[in-house]
LUMZALUM-772692 format. One line per field, with one value per atom (N, C-alpha, C): residue number from 1; residue in three letters; atom name; x, z, y. Coordinates in steps of 0.2 Angstrom, whole numbers, plus 5000, padded with zeros to 4 digits. Each point is the difference from the previous one (the first is absolute). Layout:
N
n = c(NUM/...)
res = c(ala/...)
atom = c(CA/...)
c1 = c(X/...)
c3 = c(Z/...)
c2 = c(Y/...)
This chain:
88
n = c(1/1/1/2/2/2/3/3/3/4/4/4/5/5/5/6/6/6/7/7/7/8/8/8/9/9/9/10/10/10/11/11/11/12/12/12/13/13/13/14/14/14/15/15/15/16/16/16/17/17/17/18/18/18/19/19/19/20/20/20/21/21/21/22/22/22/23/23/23/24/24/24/25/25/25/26/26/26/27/27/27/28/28/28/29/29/29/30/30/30/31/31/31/32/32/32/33/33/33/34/34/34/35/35/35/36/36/36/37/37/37/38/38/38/39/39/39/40/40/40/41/41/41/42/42/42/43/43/43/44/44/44/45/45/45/46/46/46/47/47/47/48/48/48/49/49/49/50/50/50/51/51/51/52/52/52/53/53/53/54/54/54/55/55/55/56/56/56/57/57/57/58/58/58/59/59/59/60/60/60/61/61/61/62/62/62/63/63/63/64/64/64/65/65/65/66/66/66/67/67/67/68/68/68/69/69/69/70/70/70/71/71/71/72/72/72/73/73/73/74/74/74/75/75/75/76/76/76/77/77/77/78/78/78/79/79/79/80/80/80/81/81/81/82/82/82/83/83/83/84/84/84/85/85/85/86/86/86/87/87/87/88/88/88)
res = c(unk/unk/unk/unk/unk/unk/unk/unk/unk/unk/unk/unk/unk/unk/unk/unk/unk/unk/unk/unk/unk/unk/unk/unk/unk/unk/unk/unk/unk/unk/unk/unk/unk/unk/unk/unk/unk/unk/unk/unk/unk/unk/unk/unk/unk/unk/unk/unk/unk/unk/unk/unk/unk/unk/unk/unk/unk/unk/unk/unk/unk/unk/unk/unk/unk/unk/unk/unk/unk/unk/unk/unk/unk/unk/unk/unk/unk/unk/unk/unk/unk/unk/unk/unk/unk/unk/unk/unk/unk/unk/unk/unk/unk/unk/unk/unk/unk/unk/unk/unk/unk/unk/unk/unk/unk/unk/unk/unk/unk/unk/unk/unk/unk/unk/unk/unk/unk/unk/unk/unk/unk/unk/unk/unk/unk/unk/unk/unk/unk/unk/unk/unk/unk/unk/unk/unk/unk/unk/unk/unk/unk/unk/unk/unk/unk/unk/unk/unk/unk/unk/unk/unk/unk/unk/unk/unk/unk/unk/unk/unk/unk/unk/unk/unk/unk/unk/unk/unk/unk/unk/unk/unk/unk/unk/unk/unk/unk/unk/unk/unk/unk/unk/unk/unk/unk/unk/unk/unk/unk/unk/unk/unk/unk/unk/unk/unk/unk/unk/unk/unk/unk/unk/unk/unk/unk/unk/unk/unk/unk/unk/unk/unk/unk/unk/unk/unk/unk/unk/unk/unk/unk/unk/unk/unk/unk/unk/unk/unk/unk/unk/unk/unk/unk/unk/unk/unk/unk/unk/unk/unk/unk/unk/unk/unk/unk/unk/unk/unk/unk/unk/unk/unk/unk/unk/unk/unk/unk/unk/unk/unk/unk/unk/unk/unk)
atom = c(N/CA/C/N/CA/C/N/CA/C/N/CA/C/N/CA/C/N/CA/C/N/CA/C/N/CA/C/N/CA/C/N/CA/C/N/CA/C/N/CA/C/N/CA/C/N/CA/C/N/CA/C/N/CA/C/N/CA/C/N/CA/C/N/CA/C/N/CA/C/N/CA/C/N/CA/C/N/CA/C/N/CA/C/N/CA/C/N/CA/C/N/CA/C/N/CA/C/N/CA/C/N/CA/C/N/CA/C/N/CA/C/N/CA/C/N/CA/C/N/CA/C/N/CA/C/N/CA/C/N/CA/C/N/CA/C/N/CA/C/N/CA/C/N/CA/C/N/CA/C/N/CA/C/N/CA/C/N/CA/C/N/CA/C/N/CA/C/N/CA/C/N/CA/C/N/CA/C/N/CA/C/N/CA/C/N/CA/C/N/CA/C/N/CA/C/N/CA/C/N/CA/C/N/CA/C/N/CA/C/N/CA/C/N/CA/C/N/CA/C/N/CA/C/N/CA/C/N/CA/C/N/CA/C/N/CA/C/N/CA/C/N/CA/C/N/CA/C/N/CA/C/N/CA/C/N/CA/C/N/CA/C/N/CA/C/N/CA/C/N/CA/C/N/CA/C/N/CA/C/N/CA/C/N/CA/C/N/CA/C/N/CA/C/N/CA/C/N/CA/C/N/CA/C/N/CA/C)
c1 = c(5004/4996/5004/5006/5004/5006/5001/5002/4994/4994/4996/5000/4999/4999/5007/5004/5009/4999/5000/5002/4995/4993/4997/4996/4995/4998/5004/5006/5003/5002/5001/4998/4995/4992/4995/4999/5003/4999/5004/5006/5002/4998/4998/4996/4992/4997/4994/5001/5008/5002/5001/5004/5000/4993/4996/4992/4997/5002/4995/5004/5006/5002/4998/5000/4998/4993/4995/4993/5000/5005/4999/4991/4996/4993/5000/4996/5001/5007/5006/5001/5009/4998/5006/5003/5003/5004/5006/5004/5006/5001/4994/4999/4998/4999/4997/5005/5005/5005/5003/5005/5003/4998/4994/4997/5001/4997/5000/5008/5004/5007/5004/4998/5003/4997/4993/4997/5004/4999/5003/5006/5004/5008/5000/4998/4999/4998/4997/4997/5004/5005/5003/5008/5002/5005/4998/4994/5000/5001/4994/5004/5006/5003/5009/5001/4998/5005/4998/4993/4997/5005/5001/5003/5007/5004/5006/5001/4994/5000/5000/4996/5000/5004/5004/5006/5006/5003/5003/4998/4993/4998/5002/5002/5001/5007/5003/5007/5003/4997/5002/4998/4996/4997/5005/5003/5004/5008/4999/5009/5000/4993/5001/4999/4997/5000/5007/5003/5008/5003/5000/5003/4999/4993/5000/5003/5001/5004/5009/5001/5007/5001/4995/5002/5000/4994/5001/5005/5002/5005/5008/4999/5006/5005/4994/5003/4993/5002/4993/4997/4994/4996/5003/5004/5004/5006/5002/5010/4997/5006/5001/5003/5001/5001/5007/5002/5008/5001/5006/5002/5005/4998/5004/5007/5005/5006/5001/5001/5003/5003/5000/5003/5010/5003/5008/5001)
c3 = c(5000/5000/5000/5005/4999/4996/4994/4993/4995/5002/4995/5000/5009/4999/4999/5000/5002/4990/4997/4993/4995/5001/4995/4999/5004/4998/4997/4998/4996/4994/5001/4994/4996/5004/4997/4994/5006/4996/4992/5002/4993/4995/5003/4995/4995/5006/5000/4991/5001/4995/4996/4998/4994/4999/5003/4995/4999/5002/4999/4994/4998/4993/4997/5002/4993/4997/5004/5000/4998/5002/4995/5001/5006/5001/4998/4995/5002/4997/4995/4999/5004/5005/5005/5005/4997/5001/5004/4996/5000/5007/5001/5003/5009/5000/5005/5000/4996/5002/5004/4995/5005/5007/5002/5008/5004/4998/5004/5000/4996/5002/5003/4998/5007/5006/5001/5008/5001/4997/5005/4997/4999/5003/5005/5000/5006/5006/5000/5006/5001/4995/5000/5005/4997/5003/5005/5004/5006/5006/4997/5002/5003/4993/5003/5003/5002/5002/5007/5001/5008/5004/4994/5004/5001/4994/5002/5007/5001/5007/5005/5001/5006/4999/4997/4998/5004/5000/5003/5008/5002/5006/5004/4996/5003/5002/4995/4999/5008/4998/5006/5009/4999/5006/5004/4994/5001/5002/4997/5000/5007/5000/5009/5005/4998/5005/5002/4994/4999/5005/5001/5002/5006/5003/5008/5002/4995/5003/5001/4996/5000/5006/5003/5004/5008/4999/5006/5000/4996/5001/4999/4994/4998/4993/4995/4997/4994/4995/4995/5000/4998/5002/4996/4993/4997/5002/5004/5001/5006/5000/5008/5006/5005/5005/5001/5002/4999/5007/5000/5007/5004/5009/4999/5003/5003/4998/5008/5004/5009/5000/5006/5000/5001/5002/5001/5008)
c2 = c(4994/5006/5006/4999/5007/5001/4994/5002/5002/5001/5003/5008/4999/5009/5004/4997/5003/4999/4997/5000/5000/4994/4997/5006/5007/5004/5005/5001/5003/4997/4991/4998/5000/4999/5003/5003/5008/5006/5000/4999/4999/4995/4993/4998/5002/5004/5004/5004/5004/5007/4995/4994/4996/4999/4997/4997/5006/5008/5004/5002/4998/5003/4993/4993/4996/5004/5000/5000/5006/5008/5006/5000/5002/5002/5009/5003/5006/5003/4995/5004/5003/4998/5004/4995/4993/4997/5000/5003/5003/5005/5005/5003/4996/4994/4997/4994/4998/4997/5003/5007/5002/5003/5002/5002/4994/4993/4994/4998/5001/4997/5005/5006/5006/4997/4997/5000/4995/4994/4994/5000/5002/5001/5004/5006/5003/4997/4995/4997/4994/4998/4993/5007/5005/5004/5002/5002/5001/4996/4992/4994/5000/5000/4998/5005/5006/5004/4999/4997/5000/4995/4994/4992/5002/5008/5000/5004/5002/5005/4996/4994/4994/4994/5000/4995/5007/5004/5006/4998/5002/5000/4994/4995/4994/4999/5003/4998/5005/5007/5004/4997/4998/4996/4994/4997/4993/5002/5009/5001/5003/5003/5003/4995/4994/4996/4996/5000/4999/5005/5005/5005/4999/4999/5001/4992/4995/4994/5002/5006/4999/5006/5003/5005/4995/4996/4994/4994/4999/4996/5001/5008/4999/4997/4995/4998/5000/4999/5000/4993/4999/4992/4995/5001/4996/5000/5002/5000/4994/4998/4995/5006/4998/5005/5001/5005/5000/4997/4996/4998/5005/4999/5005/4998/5006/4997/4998/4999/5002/5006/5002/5006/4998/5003/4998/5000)
């Protein structure tokens, strides 16, 4: 369901502006292609600019979570722990 509304309604639309230029109703085909493929690309580009907004929000989220582990421990979540040395 949510590859329809993220993609298939801007493929719709562009399909929509191809069958309105087969069929030419009126004459102004051309004219109703190009508005339906400006909408649904439009709609397919707002899409991806929304999921590259919350793919970001995630990634920021995991790097601060990374950070408040390396303030607590001291070492990042992938390193192993340094050992430490005795003193002299």
């Amino acid at each position: 369901m949510t590859w329809f509304v993220r993609w298939g309604i801007g493929l719709a639309a562009v399909a929509a502006g191809l069958i309105c230029l087969i069929l030419d109703l009126g004459g102004f085909g051309v004219e109703e292609l190009f508005g339906f493929i400006g909408a649904g690309l439009s709609i397919i580009l707002i899409n991806y600019l929304f999921r590259l907004g919350v793919q970001s929000d995630r990634e920021h989220d995991a790097h601060e979570q990374e950070w408040r582990y390396y303030e607590a421990h001291g070492h990042w979540p992938d390193e192993r722990p340094r050992s430490r040395r005795p003193g002299p």
